[in-house]
C-alpha positions in Angstrom: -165.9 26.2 178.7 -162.6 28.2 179.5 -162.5 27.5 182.7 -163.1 23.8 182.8 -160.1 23.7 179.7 -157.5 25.2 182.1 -158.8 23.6 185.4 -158.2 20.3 183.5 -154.7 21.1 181.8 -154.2 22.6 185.3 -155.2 19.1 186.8 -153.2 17.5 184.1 -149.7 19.6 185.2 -150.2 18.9 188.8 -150.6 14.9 188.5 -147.9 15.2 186.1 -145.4 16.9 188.7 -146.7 14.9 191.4 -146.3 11.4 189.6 -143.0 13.1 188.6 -141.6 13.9 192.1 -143.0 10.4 193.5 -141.0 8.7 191.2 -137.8 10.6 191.8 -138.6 10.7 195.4 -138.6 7.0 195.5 -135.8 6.2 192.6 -133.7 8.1 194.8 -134.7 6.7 198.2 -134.4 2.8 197.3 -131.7 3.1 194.6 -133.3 1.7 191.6 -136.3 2.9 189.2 -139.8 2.3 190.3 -141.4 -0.7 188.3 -144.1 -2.9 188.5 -142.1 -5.6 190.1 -141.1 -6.3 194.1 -140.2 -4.5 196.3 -142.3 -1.9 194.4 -145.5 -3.7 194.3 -145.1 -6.4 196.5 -148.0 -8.8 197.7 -147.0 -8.7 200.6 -147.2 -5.0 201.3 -150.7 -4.5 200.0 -150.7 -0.8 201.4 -147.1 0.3 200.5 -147.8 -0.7 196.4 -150.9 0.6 196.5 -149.0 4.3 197.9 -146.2 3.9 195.2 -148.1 2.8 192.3 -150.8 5.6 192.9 -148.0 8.3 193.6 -145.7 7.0 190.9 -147.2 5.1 188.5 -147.6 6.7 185.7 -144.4 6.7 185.3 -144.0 3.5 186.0 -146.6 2.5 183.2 -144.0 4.4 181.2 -140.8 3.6 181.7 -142.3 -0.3 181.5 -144.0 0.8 178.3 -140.7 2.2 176.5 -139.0 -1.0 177.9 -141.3 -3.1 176.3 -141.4 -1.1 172.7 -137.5 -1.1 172.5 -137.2 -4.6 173.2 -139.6 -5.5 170.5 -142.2 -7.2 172.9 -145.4 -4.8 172.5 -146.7 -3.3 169.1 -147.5 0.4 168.1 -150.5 0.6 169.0 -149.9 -0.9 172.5 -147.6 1.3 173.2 -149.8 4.5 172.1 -152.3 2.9 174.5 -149.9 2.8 176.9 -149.2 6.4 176.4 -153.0 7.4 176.7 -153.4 5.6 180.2 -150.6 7.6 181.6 -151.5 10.3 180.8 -155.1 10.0 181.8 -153.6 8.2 185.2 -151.7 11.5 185.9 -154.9 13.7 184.9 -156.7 11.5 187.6 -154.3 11.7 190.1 -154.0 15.7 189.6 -157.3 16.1 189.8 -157.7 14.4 193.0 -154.5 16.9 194.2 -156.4 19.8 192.7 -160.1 19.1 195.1 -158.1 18.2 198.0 -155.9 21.5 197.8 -159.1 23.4 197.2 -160.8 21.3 199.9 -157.9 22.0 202.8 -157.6 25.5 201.9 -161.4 26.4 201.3 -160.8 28.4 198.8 -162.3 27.1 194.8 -161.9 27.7 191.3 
């Protein structure tokens, strides 16, 4: 039981990071904060906004989130919920980081 608690906060701390340096990565190549929007998730550039919003978008679900509660448009509870799919985004995303680390190095848990 142990070991699946700290494999999972361990999952959790790695999608966290990643999501974290995506979205810096990107905020700092094109100038302007990642967001649901073009040229981030562009029609257009199916492959591109699928890359950024699976790298970076958790935080994008959160800084759209906090936009959305300061400006009075979303409720509590929305926002909570919000909250809750970021964080389980990132915990997916970490996992997937966590088998394909131990997967190239062939080393496991």
């Amino acid at each position: 039981m142990f070991l699946v608690v700290t494999t999972l906060a361990y999952a959790l701390a790695a999608g966290l990071a990643f999501g974290g340096m995506a979205a810096t990565l990107i905020r700092e190549f094109c100038g302007d904060e990642p967001r649901f929007q073009p040229p981030f998730a562009d029609s257009a550039h199916v492959l591109r906004s699928l890359g950024i919003t699976l790298a970076a978008g958790p935080y994008m679900l959160a800084n759209e989130a906090i936009a959305a509660r300061r400006a009075g448009s979303i409720s509590g509870l929305s926002f909570a919920t919000a909250l809750v799919l970021c964080v389980a985004w990132a915990l997916a995303a970490g996992v997937v980081l966590v088998f394909l680390a131990e997967t190239l190095t062939g080393r496991t848990a």
